[in-house]
N, C-alpha and C positions, 0 to 999 in steps of 0.2 A: 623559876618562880617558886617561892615558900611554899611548903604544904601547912597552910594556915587553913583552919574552917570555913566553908563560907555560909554558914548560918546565918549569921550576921548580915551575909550583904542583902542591902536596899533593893528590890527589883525596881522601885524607880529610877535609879541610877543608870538603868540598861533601856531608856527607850530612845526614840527620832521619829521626826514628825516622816510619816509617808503618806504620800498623797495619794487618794484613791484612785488617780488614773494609770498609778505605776503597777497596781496590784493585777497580775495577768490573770487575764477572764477566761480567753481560749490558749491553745499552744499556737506556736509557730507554726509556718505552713512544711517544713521542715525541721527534725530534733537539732541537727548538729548548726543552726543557722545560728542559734540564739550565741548572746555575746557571752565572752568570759572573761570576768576582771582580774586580773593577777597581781597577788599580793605580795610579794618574794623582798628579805631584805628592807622591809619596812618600807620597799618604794609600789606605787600604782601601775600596771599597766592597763590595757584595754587588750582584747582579743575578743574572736570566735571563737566556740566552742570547739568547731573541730582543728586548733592550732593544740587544743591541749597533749598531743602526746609529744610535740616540740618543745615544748612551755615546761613539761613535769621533769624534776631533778634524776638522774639519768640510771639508770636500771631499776626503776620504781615496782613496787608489787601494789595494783591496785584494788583494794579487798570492795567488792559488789554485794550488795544485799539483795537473793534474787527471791525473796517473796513477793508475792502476786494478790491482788487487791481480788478480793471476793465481791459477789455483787451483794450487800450486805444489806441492803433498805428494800422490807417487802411491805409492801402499803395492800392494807388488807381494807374493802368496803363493807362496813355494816348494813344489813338488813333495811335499817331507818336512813339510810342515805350515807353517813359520816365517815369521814375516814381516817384510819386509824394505822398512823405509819411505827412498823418497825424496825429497830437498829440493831441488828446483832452485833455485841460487842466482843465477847468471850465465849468459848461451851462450859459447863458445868457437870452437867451426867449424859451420858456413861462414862465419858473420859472426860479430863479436862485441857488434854495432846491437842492442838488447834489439825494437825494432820487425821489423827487419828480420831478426830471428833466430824471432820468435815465424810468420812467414808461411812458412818453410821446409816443404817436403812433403819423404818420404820417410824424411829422417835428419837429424839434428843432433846436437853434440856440445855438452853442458853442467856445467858443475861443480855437485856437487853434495854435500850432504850425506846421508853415509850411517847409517839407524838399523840399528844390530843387525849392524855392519859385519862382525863377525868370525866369522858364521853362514853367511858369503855367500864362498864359498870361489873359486868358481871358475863358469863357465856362464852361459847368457844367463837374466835374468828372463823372465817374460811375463805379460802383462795383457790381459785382454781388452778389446775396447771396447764391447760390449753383450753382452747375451744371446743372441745367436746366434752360429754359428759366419762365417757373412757379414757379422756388422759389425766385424769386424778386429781383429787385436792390435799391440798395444805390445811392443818388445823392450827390454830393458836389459842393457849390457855394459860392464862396466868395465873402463877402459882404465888409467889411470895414477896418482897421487895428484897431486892439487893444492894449491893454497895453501889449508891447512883444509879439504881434502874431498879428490872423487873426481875425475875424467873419465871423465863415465855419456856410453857413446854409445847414444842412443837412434834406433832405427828402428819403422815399423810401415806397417801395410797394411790398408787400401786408403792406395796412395802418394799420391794426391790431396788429401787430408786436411793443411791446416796445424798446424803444432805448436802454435797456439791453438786449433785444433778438439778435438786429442787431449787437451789439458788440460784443456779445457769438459768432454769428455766424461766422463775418466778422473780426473782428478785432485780434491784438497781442497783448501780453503781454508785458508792458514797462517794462523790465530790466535794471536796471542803465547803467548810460553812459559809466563807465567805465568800465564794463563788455566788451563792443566792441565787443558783440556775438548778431546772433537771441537766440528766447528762443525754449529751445527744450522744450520734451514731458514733461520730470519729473519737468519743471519750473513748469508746470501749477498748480501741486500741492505744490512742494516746495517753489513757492514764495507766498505763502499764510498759514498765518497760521493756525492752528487746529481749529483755533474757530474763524474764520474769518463772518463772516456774513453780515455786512451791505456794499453794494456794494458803490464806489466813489473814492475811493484810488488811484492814476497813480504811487505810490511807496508803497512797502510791509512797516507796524512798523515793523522791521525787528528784533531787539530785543525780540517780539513774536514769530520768526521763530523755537526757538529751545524746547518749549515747546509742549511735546506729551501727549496724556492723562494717563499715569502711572503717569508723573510727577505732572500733572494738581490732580490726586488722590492724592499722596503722599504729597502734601502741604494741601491738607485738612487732610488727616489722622495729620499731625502733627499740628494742632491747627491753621493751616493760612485760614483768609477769602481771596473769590476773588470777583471783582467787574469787572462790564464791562464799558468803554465808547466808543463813536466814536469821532474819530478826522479823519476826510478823507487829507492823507496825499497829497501834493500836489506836481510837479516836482521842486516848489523852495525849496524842500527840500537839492536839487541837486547844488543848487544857488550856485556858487563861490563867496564870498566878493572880491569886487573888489576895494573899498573904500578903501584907506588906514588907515582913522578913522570912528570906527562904528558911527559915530554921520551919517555918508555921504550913509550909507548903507540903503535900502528901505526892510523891513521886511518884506516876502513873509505873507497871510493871507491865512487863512484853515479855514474849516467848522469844526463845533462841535457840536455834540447834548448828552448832558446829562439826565437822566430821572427825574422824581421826587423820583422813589425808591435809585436812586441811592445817593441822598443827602444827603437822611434822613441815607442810612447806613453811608455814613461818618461823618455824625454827631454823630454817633452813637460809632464810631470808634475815636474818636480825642484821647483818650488819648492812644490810641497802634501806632507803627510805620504802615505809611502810604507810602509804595513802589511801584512808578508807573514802567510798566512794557513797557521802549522804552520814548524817548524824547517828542512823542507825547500824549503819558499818563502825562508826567508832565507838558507838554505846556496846556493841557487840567486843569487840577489839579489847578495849577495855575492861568489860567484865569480863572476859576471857584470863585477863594477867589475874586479875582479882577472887576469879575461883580458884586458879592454880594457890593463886597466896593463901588464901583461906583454906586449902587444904593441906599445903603444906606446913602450916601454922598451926593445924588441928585446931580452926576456927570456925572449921564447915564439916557437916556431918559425912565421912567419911563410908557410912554405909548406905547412903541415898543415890540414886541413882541422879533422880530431879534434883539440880541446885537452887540457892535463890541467893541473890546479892542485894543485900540491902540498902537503901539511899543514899546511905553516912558510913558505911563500909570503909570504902577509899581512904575517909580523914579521918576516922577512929583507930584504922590500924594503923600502925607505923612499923614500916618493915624497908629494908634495902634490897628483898629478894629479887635477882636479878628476872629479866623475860625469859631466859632461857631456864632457869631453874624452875619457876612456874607455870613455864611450856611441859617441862617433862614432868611435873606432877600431875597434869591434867593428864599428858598420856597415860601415867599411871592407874591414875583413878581407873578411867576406859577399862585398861587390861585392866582391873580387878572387877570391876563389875561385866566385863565380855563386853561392854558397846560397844558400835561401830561411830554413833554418833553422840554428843553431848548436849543434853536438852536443860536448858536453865531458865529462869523470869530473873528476870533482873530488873531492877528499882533504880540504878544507878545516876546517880546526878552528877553532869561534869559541867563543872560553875569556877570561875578565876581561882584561884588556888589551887587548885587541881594538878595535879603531876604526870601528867602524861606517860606509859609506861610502853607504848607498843606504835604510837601513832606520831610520826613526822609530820601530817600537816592535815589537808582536807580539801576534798572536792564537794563545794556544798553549795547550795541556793540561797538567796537572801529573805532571810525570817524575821517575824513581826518582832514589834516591840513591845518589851515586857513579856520576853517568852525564853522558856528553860532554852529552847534553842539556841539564841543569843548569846545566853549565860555561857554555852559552850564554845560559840565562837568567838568569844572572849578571852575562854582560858585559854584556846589555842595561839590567839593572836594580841593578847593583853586590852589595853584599852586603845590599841591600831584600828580597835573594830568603829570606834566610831570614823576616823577618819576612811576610812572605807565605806563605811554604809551612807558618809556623806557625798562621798564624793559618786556613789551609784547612783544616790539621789538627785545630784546637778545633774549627772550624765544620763539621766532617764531609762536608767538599766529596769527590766521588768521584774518586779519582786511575784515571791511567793511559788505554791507549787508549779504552776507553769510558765513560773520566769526564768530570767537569767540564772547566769553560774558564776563560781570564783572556785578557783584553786588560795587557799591563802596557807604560805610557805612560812612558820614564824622564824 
C-alpha cells in the first residue's frame, strides 16, 4: 500500500450498521471460549479462541500490552445530597509518569473528567476511605479547566497512603460507555487481563481479555515467543470522530514505556512474523520504529529523555530506514541517556495508507463504527475489513470490549 496522507479520508466511509444485541454487555463464562474469526489470504475462517496458537503463522512473537486498568471513577456525595462523579484521566503535578504519579502520598494533581460539573460550585469534596472515622478521607478541589476536563487537586489522610492505595480503596472501575451498567464483582477480574501488571490504564487492551494461561502455554509449546510492553490506554480510546475529515480530528496521546530487553528481542526477531496483541501493542510497535527514525533523522530532540510522536509524523517523514536500523538507534539513545527503559506519549494515527514497519498482522476485537480503530484495521487489512466485519455481523460474532476476536493475516 502507498504511503499516501490520510488526511483526506471521509471517516464516513469506515462505518456498518451493528446491531445492539451483538454489542457484549458481560464476558463469557470463560476467556478462551469466545470465537475467533480468521482472516489469512483474504479468505474467512471461523474458530475459537483457544485454536489461535494453531491458527498463528509459525514462530510468531506475540507483543502483549500488560498495563492494568486503574479503578478510575470516584463518585464523591455532596453535603446537599448530589453527586458528583470523578474521572481520572491523566496526572499533572508532581510528575506527569502515570507509574510514578500513581505511588505519590499526600497530594497529587490530575485532570480529570467532571460528571454533574455545574452542581459543583464551589468547596472541597470529601470521600471517605472506610467506615470509620480513622481510615481517612479523600479531598477534591478544583483548580482550573483543562484540555477537556478539570484540574481535581486531590489530597487525603492518612498521608502514607499511595494514590494507588486510595484508588483500590475508594474508587470504580471505568467500564466503557457503552456498557451503561456499574461494574459488578467479576468485572474486577474480568476486565483485566491475566497478565496485567503495570497499573495507569482507564480502559482494559481488551484484545488481551481472552487469553488465559493454558493458552498463554500452548503458544509457547508450539514454537511462539512472547514479549511484553505497556501502553496505558486512555479514555480517548472511547473518542468518537467527529471531524468529518481526519485531517480536522485531534489524536488522543497515551504513555508508553518499553524496556531495553525488549528491543534487543525484536531485533532479534525481524525476520519471523511480528503479532501485536490489541491496537495498543501496535500503536506502541509502531511508534517504536518511528522514534528510532526521528532520531536517527535528528527529527526528535536527541537530549530528551521523554519522546513524543506526533499524529502525522509517519506521513510527513519519508524515509526507507530499515527496522533494524531504527531498533539500534533507539538502543542508542537508551545508552546515552543511562535508561533502562523508554518512556514516550505518542499521538500516532494508523489509518489506510499507512506503512506498516514492524507488524505482520493483528490479534484484535471487533470495534465501532467511525472509530480511529477501524481506520487501523483497515490499513492492516485494506478495505477486506468490510467484508469481515460483515460477515461477523451475519455470523453474530459478539463486538466490542467483551466480545469476540480475529487474528486478521494481510
Amino acid at each position: 500500500m502507498t504511503n499516501h496522507n490520510p488526511r483526506q479520508i471521509a471517516i464516513s466511509d469506515f462505518t456498518y450498521d451493528l446491531p445492539d444485541e451483538l454489542i457484549a454487555q458481560y464476558p463469557l463464562e470463560a476467556r478462551d471460549q469466545s470465537r475467533l474469526l480468521l482472516y489469512k489470504n483474504g479468505r474467512i475462517a471461523d474458530h475459537q479462541f483457544k485454536d489461535l496458537p494453531s491458527v498463528l503463522p509459525p514462530q510468531s512473537l506475540l507483543v502483549f500490552n500488560d498495563t492494568k486498568v486503574v479503578q478510575a471513577r470516584l463518585r464523591f456525595q455532596k453535603p446537599t445530597g448530589g453527586t458528583i462523579e470523578l474521572f481520572c484521566l491523566e496526572p499533572l503535578e508532581p510528575v506527569r509518569e502515570l507509574q510514578g504519579a500513581m505511588q505519590q502520598t499526600q497530594s497529587v494533581v490530575w485532570k480529570c473528567l467532571v460528571g454533574n460539573n455545574k452542581r459543583w460550585r464551589e468547596g472541597r469534596l470529601e470521600l471517605p476511605l472506610g467506615s470509620q472515622p480513622q481510615d481517612g478521607t479523600l479531598w477534591a478541589e478544583r483548580l482550573a479547566p483543562a484540555e477537556e476536563g478539570f484540574a481535581i487537586h486531590f489530597t487525603w489522610s492518612p498521608g502514607h497512603k499511595t494514590f494507588a492505595e486510595v484508588l483500590e480503596l475508594v474508587g470504580l472501575l471505568p467500564l466503557p460507555p457503552y456498557m451503561n451498567r456499574d461494574a459488578q464483582p467479576e468485572d474486577q477480574e474480568r476486565y483485566q487481563t491475566v497478565y496485567a501488571s503495570e497499573q495507569g490504564a482507564v480502559a482494559a487492551p481488551t484484545a488481551g481479555l481472552h487469553f488465559t494461561p493454558q493458552v498463554l502455554e500452548q503458544l509457547q509449546k508450539q514454537g511462539h515467543q512472547q514479549a511484553f510492553v505497556t501502553l496505558h490506554v486512555g479514555a480517548g480510546t472511547f473518542k468518537p470522530v467527529k471531524a468529518e475529515l481526519m485531517e480536522y480530528h485531534y489524536m488522543h496521546g497515551e504513555q508508553m514505556s518499553v524496556s531495553r530487553a525488549f528491543v534487543e528481542q525484536l531485533l532479534h526477531r525481524l525476520q519471523h512474523p511480528i503479532i501485536p496483541v490489541g491496537t495498543t501493542s501496535m500503536r506502541t510497535l509502531e511508534s517504536l520504529y518511528w522514534l528510532g527514525a526521528g532520531l536517527s533523522l535528528g527529527l526528535l530532540p536527541q537530549d530528551e529523555e521523554e519522546q513524543h510522536v506526533p499524529q502525522w509524523f509517519p506521513y510527513d517523514v519519508k524515509t526507507n530506514l530499515s527496522a533494524q536500523e531504527s531498533l539500534e538507534s533507539v538502543l542508542q539513545h537508551m545508552d546515552r541517556h543511562r535508561i533502562s527503559h523508554l518512556q514516550a506519549n505518542t499521538r500516532i494515527l494508523i489509518a489506510p495508507g499507512y506503512k506498516f514497519r514492524l507488524c505482520n498482522g493483528i490479534v484484535t476485537n471487533f470495534h465501532q463504527p467511525q472509530s480511529t480503530l477501524l481506520l487501523l484495521v483497515s490499513a492492516m487489512i485494506g478495505s477486506s475489513w468490510q467484508k469481515v466485519y460483515k460477515h461477523a455481523v451475519a455470523n453474530n460474532y459478539r463486538f466490542l470490549s467483551y466480545g469476540d476476536s480475529s487474528l486478521l493475516l494481510p
